[in-house]
N, C-alpha and C positions, 0 to 999 in steps of 0.2 A: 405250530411247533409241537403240539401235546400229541394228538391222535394219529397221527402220521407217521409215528415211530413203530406204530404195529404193523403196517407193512411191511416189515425187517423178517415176521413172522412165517415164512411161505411155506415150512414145514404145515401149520395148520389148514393150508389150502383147503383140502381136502375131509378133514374132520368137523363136524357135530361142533358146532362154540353158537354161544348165548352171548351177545350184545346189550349191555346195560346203558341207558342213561337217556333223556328229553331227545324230544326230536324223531329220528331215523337212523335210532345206529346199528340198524342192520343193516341199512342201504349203504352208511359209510363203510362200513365193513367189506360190502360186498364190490363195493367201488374197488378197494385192495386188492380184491381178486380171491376174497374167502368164497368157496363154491356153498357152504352148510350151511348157514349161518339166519337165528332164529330172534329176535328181537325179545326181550326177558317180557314182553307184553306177550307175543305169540306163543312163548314158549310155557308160558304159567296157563296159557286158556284155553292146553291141550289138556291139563289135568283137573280133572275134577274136586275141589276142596279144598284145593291149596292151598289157598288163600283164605283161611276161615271170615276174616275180616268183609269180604267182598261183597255180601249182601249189603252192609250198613256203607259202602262206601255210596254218597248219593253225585258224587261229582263226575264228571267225564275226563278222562284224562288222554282218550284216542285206545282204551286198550281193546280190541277185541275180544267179546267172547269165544269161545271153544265154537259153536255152531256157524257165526258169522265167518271165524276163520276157516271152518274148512267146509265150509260152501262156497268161498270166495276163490281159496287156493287148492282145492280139491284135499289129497288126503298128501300130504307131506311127501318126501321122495323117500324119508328115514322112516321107522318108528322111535319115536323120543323114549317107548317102553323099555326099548332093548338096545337102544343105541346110544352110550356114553358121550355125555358132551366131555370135548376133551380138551377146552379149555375155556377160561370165561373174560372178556373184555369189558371192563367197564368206558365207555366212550366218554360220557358225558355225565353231567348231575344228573343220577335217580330222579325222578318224581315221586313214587311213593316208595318211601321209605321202608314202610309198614311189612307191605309185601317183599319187598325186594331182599328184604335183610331174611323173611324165612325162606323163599326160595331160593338163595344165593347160600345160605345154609344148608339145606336140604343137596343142592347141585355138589357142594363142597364137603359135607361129608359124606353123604353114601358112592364115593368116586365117580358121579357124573349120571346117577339114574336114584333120581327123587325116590324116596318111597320104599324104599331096598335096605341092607344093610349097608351098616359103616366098609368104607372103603378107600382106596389113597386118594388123596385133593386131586384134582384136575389142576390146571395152572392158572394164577390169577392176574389180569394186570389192567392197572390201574392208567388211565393216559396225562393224569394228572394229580395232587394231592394237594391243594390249596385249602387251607382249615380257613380261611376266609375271604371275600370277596365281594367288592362294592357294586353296588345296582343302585337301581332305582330309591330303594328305601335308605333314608338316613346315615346308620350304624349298616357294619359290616353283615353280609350273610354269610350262614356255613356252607362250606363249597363239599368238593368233590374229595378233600381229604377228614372232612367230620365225617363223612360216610363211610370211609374206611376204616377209620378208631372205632365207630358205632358198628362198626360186621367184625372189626377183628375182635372186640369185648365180648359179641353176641356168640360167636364164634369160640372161642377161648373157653366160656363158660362152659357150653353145653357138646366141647369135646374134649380127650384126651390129649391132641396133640395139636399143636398153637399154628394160626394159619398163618401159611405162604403165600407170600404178591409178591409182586414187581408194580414199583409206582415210576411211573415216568412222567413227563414233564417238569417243566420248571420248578426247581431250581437242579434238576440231573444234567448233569454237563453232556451227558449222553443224548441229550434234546437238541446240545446247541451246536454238537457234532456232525447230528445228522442232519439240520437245517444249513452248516454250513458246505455239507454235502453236496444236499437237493439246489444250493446256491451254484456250487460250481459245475453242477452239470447241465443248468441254464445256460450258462455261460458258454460251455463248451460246447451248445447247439446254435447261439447265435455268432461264437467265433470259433469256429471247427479247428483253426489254428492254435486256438490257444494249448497253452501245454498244462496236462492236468497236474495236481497239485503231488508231489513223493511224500508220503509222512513222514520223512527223514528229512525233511529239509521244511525251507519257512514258508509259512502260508499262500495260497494264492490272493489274495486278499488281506491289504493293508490293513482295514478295519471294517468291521460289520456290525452297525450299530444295533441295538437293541432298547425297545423303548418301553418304557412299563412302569405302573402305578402303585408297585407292592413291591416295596424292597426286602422283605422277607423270601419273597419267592422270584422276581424277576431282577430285582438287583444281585442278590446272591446266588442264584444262575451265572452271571455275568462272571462274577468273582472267582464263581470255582472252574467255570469254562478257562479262562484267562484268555491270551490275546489271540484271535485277530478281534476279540470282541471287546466293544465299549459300552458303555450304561448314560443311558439317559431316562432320569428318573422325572415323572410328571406328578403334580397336586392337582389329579383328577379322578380319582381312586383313592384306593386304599393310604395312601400316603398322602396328609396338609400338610408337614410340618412347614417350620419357614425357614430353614435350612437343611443342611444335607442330611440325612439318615446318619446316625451316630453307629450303628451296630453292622449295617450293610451300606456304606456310604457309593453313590455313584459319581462317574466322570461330571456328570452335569447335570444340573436339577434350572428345572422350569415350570413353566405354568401349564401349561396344554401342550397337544401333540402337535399344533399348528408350528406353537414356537420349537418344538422340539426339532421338528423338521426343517424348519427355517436355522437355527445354530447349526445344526448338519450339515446343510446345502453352505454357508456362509465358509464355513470350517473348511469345505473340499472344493472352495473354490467354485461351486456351481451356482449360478445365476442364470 
């Protein structure tokens, strides 16, 4: 629901943008159909120094250096010297912070070419903002929206003029739009008959459940979306309580996504 919204993008097609976050999110990017597009690992180990930090990092995080990279991929189709990235996607959680917050600085002020003078921000968007998030360990971790109060402060300080995002995901009701979008136009390839949905008129879709362990950010999604959507809130996650969420309360609270699923299926009559 979070990263799928920048496919909306297609003005960017064509333009120089930087992919932030674990994983492959240049590949995700490039799935979209962005044709430039440089992953903040490739695009830091075109420059020499950048990253003051990088000698004492001893851990491997998959980044490439500048040599491996362009002996693997020959020499870029752009020059990063002269060619403004011209907008920045952050996909997923950063790994190193460290770095990313000065290069992401550097891209953000000198308008899109590190190393240059101050220049206008390029556009920023975030695919998610979740200041916290359950895993493995115990207590909550900081997610993908501490990363962004940690670059907008870093940011803020060491500019004149306060940065611009767009954060999307959960809880933007603009996330539960376009899921229920990408919902109807399944539907209208497995029944070609059916009739698409007029915004003037009531949903194609009775209800579309939503399931999620953070009522901070997936229950009040739910609430500011409103209907055809419903909440089904789980104690598998960010939420134990042993009743409903007092401040973002959902349709239905349970224990797992088993049982979440099972009350769905009971509810609509599916067995």
């Amino acid at each position: 629901m979070e990263y799928t919204t920048f496919s909306c993008y297609y003005s960017f097609e064509d333009d120089l943008i930087v992919a932030v976050g674990k994983g492959e999110p240049a590949s995700v990017m490039a799935e979209y159909g962005f044709r430039k597009v440089l992953s903040i690992d490739e695009y830091s180990s075109l420059f020499k120094e950048i990253d003051p930090l990088a000698p004492f990092k001893k851990w491997k995080v998959g980044q490439p250096n500048c040599k491996d990279f362009m002996s693997e991929k020959m020499h870029p189709p752009y020059d990063v010297y002269q060619e403004k990235v011209k907008g920045v996607f952050v996909v997923s959680d950063p790994v190193d912070w460290g770095r990313d917050l000065q290069v992401l600085c550097d891209i953000l002020s000198t308008g899109g070419l590190p190393g240059n003078g101050k220049g206008d921000q390029p556009p920023l968007y975030f695919s998610a903002d979740d200041l916290e998030y359950q895993a493995a360990f115990p207590s909550e971790r900081l997610g993908m929206g501490a990363f962004r109060i940690a670059l907008e402060s870093v940011f803020n300080q060491v500019n004149d003029v306060p940065l611009k995002y767009t954060s999307y995901g959960k809880p933007n009701p603009f996330v539960f739009k376009n899921a229920a979008n990408i919902l109807e136009k399944i539907v209208m390839g497995i029944y070609p008959n059916s009739q698409p949905r007029n915004e003037v008129q009531d949903h194609q879709f009775s209800t579309i459940y939503m399931i999620g362990d953070n009522p901070k950010v997936d229950i009040n999604g739910v609430l500011k979306a409103g209907p055809p959507w419903s909440s089904v809130l789980t104690r598998t996650g960010v939420f134990r309580g042993n009743d409903n969420d007092p401040k973002f309360p959902a349709d239905l609270v349970v224990d797992t996504v088993d049982d979440a699923i099972s009350c769905i299926l009971e509810k609509e009559c599916i067995r």
